[in-house]
C-alpha positions, 0 to 999 in steps of 0.5 A, a space after each residue: 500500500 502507498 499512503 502519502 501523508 501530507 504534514 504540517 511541515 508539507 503545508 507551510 513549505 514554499 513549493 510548486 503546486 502539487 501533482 492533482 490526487 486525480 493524477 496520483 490516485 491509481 485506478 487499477 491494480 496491477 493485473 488492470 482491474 478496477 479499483 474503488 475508492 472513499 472519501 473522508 471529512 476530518 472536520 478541523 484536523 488541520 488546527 489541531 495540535 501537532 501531537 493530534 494530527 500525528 496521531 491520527 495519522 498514525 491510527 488510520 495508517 495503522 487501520 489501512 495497514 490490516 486491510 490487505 485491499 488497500 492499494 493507496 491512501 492520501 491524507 490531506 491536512 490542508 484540506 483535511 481530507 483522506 483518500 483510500 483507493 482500494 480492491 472492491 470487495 462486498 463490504 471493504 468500505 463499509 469496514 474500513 470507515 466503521 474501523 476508522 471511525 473508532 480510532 478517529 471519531 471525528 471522520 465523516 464518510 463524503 458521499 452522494 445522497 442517492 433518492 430511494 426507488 
C-alpha cells in the first residue's frame, strides 16, 4: 500500500503546486482491474495540535495497514481530507470507515445522497 501523508511541515513549505490526487490516485491494480475508492471529512484536523494530527495519522495508517485491499491512501491536512483507493470487495468500505471511525471519531464518510426507488 502507498499512503502519502501530507504534514504540517508539507503545508507551510514554499513549493510548486502539487501533482492533482486525480493524477496520483491509481485506478487499477496491477493485473488492470478496477479499483474503488472513499472519501473522508476530518472536520478541523488541520488546527489541531501537532501531537493530534500525528496521531491520527498514525491510527488510520495503522487501520489501512490490516486491510490487505488497500492499494493507496492520501491524507490531506490542508484540506483535511483522506483518500483510500482500494480492491472492491462486498463490504471493504463499509469496514474500513466503521474501523476508522473508532480510532478517529471525528471522520465523516463524503458521499452522494442517492433518492430511494
Amino acid at each position: 500500500m502507498k499512503m502519502r501523508i501530507y504534514t504540517s511541515a508539507t503545508l507551510t513549505e514554499a513549493v510548486s503546486p502539487a501533482v492533482p490526487l486525480w493524477q496520483l490516485a491509481p485506478t487499477h491494480d496491477p493485473g488492470g482491474r478496477l479499483l474503488t475508492d472513499f472519501m473522508m471529512l476530518i472536520p478541523r484536523l488541520r488546527t489541531r495540535p501537532q501531537h493530534e494530527i500525528e496521531r491520527a495519522s498514525r491510527d488510520i495508517q495503522a487501520v489501512l495497514s490490516l486491510h490487505q485491499d488497500v492499494v493507496f491512501a492520501d491524507l490531506n491536512l490542508k484540506l483535511n481530507l483522506l483518500w483510500v483507493s482500494l480492491r472492491p470487495r462486498p463490504g471493504a468500505i463499509s469496514e474500513l470507515v466503521a474501523a476508522i471511525r473508532l480510532r478517529v471519531p471525528d471522520a465523516v464518510l463524503v458521499a452522494h445522497y442517492a433518492e430511494p426507488r
